[in-house]
N, C-alpha and C positions, 0 to 999 in steps of 0.2 A: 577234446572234451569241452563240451560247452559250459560256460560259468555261471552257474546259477546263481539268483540272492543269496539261499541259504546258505551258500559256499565259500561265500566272499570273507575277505576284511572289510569292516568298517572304518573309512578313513577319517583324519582325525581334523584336517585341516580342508578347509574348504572356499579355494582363490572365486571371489565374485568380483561382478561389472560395476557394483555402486562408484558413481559417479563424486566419491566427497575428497578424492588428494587433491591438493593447493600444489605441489607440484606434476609439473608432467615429465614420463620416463626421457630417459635421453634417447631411446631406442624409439618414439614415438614419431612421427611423419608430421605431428600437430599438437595442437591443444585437445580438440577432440578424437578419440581413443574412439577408432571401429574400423570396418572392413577386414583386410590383412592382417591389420595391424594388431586386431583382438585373436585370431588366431597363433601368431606370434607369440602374442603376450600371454596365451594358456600354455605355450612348449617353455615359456619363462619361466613363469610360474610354478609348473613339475620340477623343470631342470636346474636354475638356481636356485629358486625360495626352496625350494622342496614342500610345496602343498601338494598334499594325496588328491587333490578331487580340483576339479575346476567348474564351478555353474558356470553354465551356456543357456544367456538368459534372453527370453524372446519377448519375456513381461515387461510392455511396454516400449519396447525398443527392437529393430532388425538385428536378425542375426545369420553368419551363414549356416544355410543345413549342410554344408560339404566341410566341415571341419575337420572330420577324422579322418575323409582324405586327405585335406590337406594336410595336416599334422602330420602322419604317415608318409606320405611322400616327398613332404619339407623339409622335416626333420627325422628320416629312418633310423641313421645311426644312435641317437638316444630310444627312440621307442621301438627300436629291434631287442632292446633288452627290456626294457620296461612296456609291458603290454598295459593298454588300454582295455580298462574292463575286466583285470586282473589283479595287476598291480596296481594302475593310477584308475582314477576314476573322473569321467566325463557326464555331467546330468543335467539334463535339459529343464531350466523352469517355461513354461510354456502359459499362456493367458490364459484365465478363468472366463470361461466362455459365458459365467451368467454376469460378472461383470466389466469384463473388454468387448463390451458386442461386438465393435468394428472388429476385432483381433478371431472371433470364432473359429474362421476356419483356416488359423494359423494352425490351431490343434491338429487336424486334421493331416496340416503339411505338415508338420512336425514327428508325428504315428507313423506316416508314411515313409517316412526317412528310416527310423531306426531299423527295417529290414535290409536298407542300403550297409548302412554303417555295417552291420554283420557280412554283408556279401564282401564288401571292403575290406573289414580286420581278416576274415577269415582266408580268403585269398592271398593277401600279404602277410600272414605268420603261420600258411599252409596246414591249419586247425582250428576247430569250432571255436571262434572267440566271437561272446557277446558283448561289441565295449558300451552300447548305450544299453542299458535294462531296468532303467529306474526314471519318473517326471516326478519333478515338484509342484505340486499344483496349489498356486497361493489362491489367498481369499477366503479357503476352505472353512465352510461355514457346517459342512451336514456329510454323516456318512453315505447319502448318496451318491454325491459328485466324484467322492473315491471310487462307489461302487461302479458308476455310468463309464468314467475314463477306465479302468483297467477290462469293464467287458467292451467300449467301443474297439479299444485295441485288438480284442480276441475275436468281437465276432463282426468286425465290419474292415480290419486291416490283414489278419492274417487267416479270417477264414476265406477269403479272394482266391486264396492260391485253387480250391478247390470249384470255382466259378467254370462252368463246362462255356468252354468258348467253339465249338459244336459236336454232332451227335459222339465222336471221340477224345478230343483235346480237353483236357481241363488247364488253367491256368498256368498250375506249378509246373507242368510238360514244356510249356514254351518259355516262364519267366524264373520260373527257380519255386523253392517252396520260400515260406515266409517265415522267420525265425530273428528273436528268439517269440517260443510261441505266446507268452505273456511279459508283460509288465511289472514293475512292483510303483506302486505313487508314493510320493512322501505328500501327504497334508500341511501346506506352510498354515499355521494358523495367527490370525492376525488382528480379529475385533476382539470389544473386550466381554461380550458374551459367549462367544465361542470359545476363548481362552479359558475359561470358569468352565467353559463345557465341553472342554476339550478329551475326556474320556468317553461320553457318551458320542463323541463322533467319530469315535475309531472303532470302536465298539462291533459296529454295524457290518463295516470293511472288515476287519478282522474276523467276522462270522462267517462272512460269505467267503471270502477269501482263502481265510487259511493261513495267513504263509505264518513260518517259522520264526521270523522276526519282521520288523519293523521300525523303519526311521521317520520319525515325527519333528517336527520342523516351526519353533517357537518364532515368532516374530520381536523384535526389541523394538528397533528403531519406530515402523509407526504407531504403534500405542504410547509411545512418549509423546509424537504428533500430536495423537489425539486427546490422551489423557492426562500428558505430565510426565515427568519424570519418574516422581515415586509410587504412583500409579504403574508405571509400565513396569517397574521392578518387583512389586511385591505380583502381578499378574501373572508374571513367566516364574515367579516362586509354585501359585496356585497351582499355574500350569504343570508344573516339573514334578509337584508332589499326586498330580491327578495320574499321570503317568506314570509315575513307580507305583500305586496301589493297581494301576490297570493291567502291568505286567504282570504284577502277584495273582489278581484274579483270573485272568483269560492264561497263565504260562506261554506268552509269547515274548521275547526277549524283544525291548521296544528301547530304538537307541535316539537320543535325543540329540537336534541339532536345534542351535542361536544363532541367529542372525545379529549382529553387533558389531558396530563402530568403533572407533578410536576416542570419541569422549564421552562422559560420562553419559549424557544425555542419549545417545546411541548402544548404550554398553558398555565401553570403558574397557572396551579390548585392544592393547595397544604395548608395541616393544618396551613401553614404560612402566608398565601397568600387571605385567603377567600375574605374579601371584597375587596383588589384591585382584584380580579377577577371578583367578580361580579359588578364593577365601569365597568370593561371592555366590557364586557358581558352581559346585559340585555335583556333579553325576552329569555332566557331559559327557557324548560321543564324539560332538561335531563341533567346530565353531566356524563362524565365517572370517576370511580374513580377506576384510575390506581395500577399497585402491590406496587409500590415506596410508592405513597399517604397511601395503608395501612400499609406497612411492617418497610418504615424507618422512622415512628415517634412514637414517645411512645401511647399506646393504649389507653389509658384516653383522649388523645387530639385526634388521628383520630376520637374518638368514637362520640364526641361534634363536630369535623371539619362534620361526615357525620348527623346526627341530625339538624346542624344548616342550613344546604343545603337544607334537606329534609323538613324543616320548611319554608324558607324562597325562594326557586322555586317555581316555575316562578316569576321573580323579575324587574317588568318593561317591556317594551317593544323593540323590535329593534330598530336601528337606522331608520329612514327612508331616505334614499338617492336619492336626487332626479338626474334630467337627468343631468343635468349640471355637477354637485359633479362625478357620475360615471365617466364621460369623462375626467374628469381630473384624478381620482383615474387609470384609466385603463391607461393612460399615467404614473403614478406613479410606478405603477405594472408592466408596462415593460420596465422601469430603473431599479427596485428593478433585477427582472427576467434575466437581461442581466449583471449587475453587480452579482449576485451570482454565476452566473454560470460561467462566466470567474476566478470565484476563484476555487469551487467546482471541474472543468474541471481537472485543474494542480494539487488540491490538492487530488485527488481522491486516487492516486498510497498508497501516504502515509497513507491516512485513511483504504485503505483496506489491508498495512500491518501493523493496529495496534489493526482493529476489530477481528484478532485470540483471543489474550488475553483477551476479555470481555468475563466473561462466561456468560455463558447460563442458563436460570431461567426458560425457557419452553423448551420442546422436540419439537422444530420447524421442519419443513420441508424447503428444498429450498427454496427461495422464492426470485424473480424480483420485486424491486419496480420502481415503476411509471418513475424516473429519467431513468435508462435503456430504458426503452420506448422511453420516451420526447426527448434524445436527441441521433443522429444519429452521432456521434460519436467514430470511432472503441473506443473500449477500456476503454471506461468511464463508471463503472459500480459502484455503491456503495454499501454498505447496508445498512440493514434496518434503519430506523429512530433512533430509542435506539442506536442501537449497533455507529451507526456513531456520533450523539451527546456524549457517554460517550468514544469513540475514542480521540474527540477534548477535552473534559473534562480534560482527562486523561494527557495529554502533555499540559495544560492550555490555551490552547485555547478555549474558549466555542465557540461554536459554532454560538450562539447569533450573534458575530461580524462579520460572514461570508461576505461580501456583505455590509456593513455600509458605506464604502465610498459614496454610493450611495446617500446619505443624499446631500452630495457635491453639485449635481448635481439639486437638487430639486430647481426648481422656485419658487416664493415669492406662487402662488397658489397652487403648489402640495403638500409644505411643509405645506402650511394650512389648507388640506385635511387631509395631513399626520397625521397632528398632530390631527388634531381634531376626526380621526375613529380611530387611534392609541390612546385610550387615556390613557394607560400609558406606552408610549413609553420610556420616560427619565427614566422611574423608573424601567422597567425591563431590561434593561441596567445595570442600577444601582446596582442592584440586582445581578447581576451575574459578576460586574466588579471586585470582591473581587477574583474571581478564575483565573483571568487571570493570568497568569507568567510571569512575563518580564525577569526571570530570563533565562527559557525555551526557549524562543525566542530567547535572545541573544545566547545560547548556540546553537541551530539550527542554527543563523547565520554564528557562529564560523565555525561549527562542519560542516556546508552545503557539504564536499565531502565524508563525512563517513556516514549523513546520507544519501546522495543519494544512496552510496553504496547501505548499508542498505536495503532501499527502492528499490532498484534495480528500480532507477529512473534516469531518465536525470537531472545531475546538474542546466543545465540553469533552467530547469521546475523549478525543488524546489525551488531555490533563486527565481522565478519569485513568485511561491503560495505564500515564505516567505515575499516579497516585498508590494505586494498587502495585505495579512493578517498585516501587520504592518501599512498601510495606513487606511486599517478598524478600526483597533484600533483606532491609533491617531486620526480619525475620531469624533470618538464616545466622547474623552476628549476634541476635540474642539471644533466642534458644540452643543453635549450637555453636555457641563461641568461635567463628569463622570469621576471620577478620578479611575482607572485600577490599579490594585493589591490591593493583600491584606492586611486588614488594621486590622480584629480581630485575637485573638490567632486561632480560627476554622481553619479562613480561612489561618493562615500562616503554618498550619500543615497539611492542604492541599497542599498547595504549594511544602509542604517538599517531600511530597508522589509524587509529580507530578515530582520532579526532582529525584526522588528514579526511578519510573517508566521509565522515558525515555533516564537515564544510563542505568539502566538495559538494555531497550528495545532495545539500541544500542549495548551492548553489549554481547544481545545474552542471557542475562539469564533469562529464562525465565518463573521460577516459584519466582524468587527476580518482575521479572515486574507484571506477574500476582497479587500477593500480593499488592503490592500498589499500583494499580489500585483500587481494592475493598476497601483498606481501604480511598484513596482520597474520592471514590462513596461512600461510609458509613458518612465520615463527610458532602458530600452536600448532601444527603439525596437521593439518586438514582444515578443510573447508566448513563442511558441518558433520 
């Protein structure tokens, strides 16, 4: 019997490629995690951690499309009992062809494949099993691109089989037929208009479409990129509550998945972290669980962090926000939006010359995020989410405080909104106020013509980034009582690395910076 969407579980955990652990597995061939070695690391994933689902992700980065044979035939005796595409789940994010142009017709290979995968399972567990049946397709801006992918699939990959290759043979006669015969997309959604509008773009799919339920697919990490931290939180609130009134209207059962990190700035999903995350976060289906969440805590507690998740998803419901609440949030959200970005703006030169020294844990491709887009600005370009969090990390600034002054500005109602969808705002602050430096700081302030040097930046900029990031802070200690630096032996041995690092980093040396970089990113437990 073949496995349809409708029929499935919806899994609760979901192992991805993000490139942000400070350590690397002991089972790994290197520092950088690909080839073999990512196919491995998904039979790990299933088999120790016990994650339901593993993204196979092509966005922005190689991947192989023979995975499920390998897995199958590398590893039979676990997946003789646990079927792919039954039991565990296998799901391709695949490049948005209106924004990876060079990547277009990855898509294409990628379509092409999932008829393999089925000839594969089904021949090895001698029954219809679909183990690939579902893409992720990030970027997702508009019910179109859902609609365009699930009918390219239908009438340009598996209406082929019926392609007359002369006056008798049609295709399926000589290659097989093509199955399964659709698709189901998940929409990753990830700008912050699209998020706001994130029911009227399923809307559309879900019309034409049909299907019986639906997994929808929140973005964390870059809307903090791009907008901040408390911006990117009350946004996937927005988002979460647009989505439970879409279910009630349309009755189509719509499960929601987060993409999120190990710290706050990412999510704050983390073996240390579980239930203030799930305080934050109610009416989950899915979560992702990132390389950091497996690699930098001891195996015995990820193993119980991913079991307790998998037990205890879906945990409640969304918020539900009514009209009123938005308007004020959306007033909220662009103070947060224009206070990060006037730091972001100045601070950029510095973070991208300090993202060289973060190594690399995936074999990535180039890649533009979203911020390059957003804003029209020569010359303000960042990177990616990780690499720019363990940037600010790295020089004690987390990142977290980007944009806090903003709290400042909040009227007796935004701050009551704030606080009340933010709900634990004072604490993940809190949480991350142990890595700030004040030593770091002061010495940038000192140091401000060597490092502009350095930076090969305009003096005034930097004292202005260093100005306004100093107001952030203080922000954060007098609004909400969060006392900044570190107070454990951890955190002061982090600190030490953080000024080991940004000697270094001024002085040029640059395998003494790289080094204590990774080992600051070892004791907080990820990279960025």
């Amino acid at each position: 019997m073949t496995v349809k969407f409708a029929e499935r579980i919806i899994p609760k955990t979901m192992s991805t490629q993000h490139p942000d652990n400070a350590n690397v597995p002991e089972w790994s061939q290197g520092e950088v995690i690909d080839g073999n070695v990512e196919v491995y690391e998904a039979y790990y994933a299933y088999s120790t951690l016990g994650c339901q689902e593993v993204m196979w992700d092509s966005e922005g980065k190689d991947v192989d499309t023979r995975v499920v044979r390998k897995l199958l035939s590398n590893y039979w005796d676990y997946f003789s009992q646990k079927i792919i595409g039954k039991d565990l789940f296998l799901t391709y994010r695949i490049p948005n062809p209106s924004i990876e142009t060079v990547e277009k017709k990855v898509v294409v290979e990628t379509l092409q494949n999932i008829p393999v995968t089925y000839d594969v399972a089904s021949s090895v567990y001698k029954q219809d099993i679909t183990p690939i049946f579902e893409l992720i397709l990030p970027f997702t801006t508009s019910g179109d691109e859902l609609i365009w992918l699930f009918n390219y699939y239908r009438k340009a990959i598996v209406a082929n089989e019926d392609i007359m290759l002369d006056d008798h043979a049609k295709a399926k006669d000589w290659i097989g037929c093509f199955k399964p015969k659709t698709i189901s997309i998940i929409p990753l959604v990830e700008d912050f208009g699209s998020l706001l509008n994130i029911d009227n773009i399923i809307k559309p799919y879900i019309k034409a479409v049909k299907p019986k339920q639906l997994r929808v697919f929140i973005a964390r990490s870059d809307p903090a990129l791009n907008y901040g931290l408390i911006a990117a939180v009350l946004l996937s609130k927005i988002a979460m509550s647009k989505l439970r009134k879409t279910e009630k209207e349309t009755q189509v059962k719509i499960h929601p998945i987060i993409g999120v990190g190990s710290k706050p700035f990412r999510g704050h999903l983390a073996p240390d972290n579980l239930e203030g995350f799930l305080r934050e976060y109610p009416g989950l289906a899915t979560v992702t669980i990132q390389s950091a969440a497996r690699y930098d805590y001891p195996l015995e507690q990820v193993k119980d962090f991913v079991n307790q998740l998998n037990h205890k998803l879906p945990d409640g419901e969304a918020a539900d926000i009514d009209l009123e609440e938005e308007t004020t949030l959306l007033s909220v959200l662009e103070k947060c939006c224009s206070q990060y970005e006037s730091v972001a703006e100045v601070l950029a030169p510095f973070v991208n010359s300090i993202s060289p020294y973060v190594p690399a844990r995936r074999a990535r491709k180039l890649h533009i995020g979203l911020f390059g887009y957003s804003r029209n600005v020569a010359g303000v370009t960042l990177p990616r989410a990780i690499t720019f969090a363990a940037a600010l990390y790295s020089i004690g600034i987390p990142p977290e405080f980007i944009g806090a002054k903003v709290i400042e500005d909040f009227d007796e109602a935004e701050w009551r909104v704030a606080e009340k969808y933010y709900v634990n705002l004072q604490k993940d602050f809190a949480s991350v106020g142990g890595y700030v430096s004040w030593q770091n700081v002061n010495m940038l302030m000192d140091m401000h013509l060597k490092t502009a040097k350095r930076v090969e930046m305009d003096v005034d900029n930097l004292r202005l980034a260093l100005t306004r990031i100093l107001a952030d802070l203080k922000t954060v200690e007098e609004k909400l009582d969060v006392k900044l630096g570190p107070r454990t032996s951890t955190q002061r041995k982090h600190e030490n690395f953080t000024n080991n690092f940004l000697i270094s980093y001024l002085e040029r040396e640059d395998e003494e910076a790289k080094k204590a970089l990774v080992e600051a990113a070892k004791l907080r437990k990820c990279l960025g």
